[in-house]
C-alpha positions in Angstrom: 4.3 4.9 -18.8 5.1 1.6 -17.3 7.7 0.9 -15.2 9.4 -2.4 -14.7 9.5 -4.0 -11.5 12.3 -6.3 -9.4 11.9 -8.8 -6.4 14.4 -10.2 -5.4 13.3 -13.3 -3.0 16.0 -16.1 -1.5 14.1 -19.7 -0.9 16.3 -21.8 0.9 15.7 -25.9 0.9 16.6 -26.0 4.6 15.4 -29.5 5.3 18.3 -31.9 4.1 18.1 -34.9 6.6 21.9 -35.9 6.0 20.4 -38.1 2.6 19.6 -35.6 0.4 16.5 -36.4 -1.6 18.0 -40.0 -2.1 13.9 -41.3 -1.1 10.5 -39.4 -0.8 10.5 -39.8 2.8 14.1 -39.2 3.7 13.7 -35.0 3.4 12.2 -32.4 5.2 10.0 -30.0 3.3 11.3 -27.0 5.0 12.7 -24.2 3.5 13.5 -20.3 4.5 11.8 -17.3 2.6 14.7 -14.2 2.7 14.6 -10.8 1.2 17.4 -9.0 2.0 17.2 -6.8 5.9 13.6 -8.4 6.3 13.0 -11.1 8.8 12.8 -14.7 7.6 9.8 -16.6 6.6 9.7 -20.2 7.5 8.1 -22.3 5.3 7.2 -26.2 4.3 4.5 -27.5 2.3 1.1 -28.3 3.4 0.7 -31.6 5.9 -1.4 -33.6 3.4 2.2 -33.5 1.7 4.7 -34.6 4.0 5.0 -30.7 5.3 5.8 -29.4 8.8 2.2 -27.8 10.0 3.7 -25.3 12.3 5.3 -23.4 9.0 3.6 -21.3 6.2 2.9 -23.6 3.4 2.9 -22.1 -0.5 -0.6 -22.3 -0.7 -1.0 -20.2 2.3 1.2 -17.6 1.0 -0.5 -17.3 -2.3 -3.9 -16.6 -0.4 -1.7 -14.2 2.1 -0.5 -12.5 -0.9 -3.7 -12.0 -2.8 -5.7 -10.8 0.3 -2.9 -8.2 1.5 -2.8 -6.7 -2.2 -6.3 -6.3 -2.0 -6.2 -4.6 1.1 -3.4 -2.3 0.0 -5.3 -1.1 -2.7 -8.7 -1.1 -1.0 -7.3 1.6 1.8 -5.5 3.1 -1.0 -9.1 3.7 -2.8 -10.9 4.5 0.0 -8.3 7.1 1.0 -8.5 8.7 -2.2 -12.0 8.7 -1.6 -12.4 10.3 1.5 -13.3 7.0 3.4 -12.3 6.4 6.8 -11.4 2.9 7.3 -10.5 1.7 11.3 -10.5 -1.6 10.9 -9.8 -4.3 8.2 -9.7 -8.1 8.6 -10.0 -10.9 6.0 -11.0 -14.2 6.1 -9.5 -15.5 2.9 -10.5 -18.9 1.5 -8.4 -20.6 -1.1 -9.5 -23.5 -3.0 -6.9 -26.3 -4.6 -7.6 -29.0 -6.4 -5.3 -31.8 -6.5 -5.6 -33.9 -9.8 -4.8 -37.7 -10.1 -1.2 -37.5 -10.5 0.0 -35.7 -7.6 -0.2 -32.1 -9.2 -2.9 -29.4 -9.0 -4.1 -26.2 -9.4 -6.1 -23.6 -7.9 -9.4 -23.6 -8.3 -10.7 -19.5 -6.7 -9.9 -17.7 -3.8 -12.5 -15.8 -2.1 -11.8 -12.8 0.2 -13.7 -12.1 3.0 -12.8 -8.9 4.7 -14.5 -7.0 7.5 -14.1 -3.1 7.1 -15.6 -1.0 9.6 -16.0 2.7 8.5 -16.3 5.5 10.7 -18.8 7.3 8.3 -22.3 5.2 7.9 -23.0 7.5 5.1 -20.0 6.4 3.4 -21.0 2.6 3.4 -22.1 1.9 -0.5 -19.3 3.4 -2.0 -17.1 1.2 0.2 -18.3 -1.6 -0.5 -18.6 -0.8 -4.8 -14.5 -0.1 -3.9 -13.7 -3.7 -3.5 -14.8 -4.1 -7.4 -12.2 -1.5 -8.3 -9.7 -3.1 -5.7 -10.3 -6.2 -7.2 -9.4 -4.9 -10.9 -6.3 -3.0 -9.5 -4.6 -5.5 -7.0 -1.4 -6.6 -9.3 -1.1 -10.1 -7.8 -5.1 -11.1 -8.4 -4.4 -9.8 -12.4 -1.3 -12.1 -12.5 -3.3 -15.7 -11.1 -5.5 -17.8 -13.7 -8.3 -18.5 -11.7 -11.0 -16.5 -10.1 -10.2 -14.3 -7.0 -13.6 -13.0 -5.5 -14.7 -10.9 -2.8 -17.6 -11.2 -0.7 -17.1 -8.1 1.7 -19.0 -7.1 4.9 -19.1 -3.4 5.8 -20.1 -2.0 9.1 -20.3 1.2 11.2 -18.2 2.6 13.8 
């Protein structure tokens, strides 16, 4: 059965110098990220752009957002699977491509994680889980462009 999902997410331009957008240069890129009783996510967009550097840009969140959902599912797999992850880390890479006119697109993300297992004998079927995580993770299935995983599994 499938079952339709909400999210509801606030994105507040936050970065009105007293001009409005009246020239390119006269704004601030920054903006808040709210969901309702969660704290606030401060954003701009990327440097290269006119962004702040000390606040998330988009494109970072879209690589946050891919990795984490592979890494929920992963530990959900490997739960079901009698796996016992300790530690998890990812070193997620996104690639963007900015065309001529200003615009772009992303070009893959690849995802890097780190698991350590506390079972050695456990360590193929760990690593085949990322596959299935891969296949599973709802954000990856909803991007058009590549997400990859080049995993490293080690031993407690």
């Amino acid at each position: 059965m499938r079952e339709l999902k909400r999210y509801q997410v606030d994105v507040l331009w936050t970065g009105n110098s007293g001009s409005g957008t009246g020239s390119y240069r006269g704004y601030e890129r920054s903006h808040s990220v709210q969901v309702k009783g969660k704290p606030v996510i401060y954003g701009s967009s990327d440097p290269a752009f006119r962004g702040d550097a000390a606040k998330y840009n988009p494109e970072e969140l879209l690589v946050a957002s891919l990795s984490s959902c592979h890494m929920l599912w992963y530990l959900h797999l490997c739960a079901d699977a009698g796996i016992v992850v300790v530690e998890y880390i990812d070193h997620a890479i996104g690639t963007m491509i900015e065309t001529r006119d200003g615009s772009g697109y992303f070009q893959e993300v690849v995802l890097k994680p780190i698991v350590t297992v506390s079972n050695g004998g456990m360590v193929d079927l760990a690593g085949k889980l990322h596959d299935m995580a891969n296949e599973k993770c709802f954000i990856a299935n909803s991007v058009n462009f590549p997400v990859r995983h080049q995993a490293g599994i080690q031993v407690l």
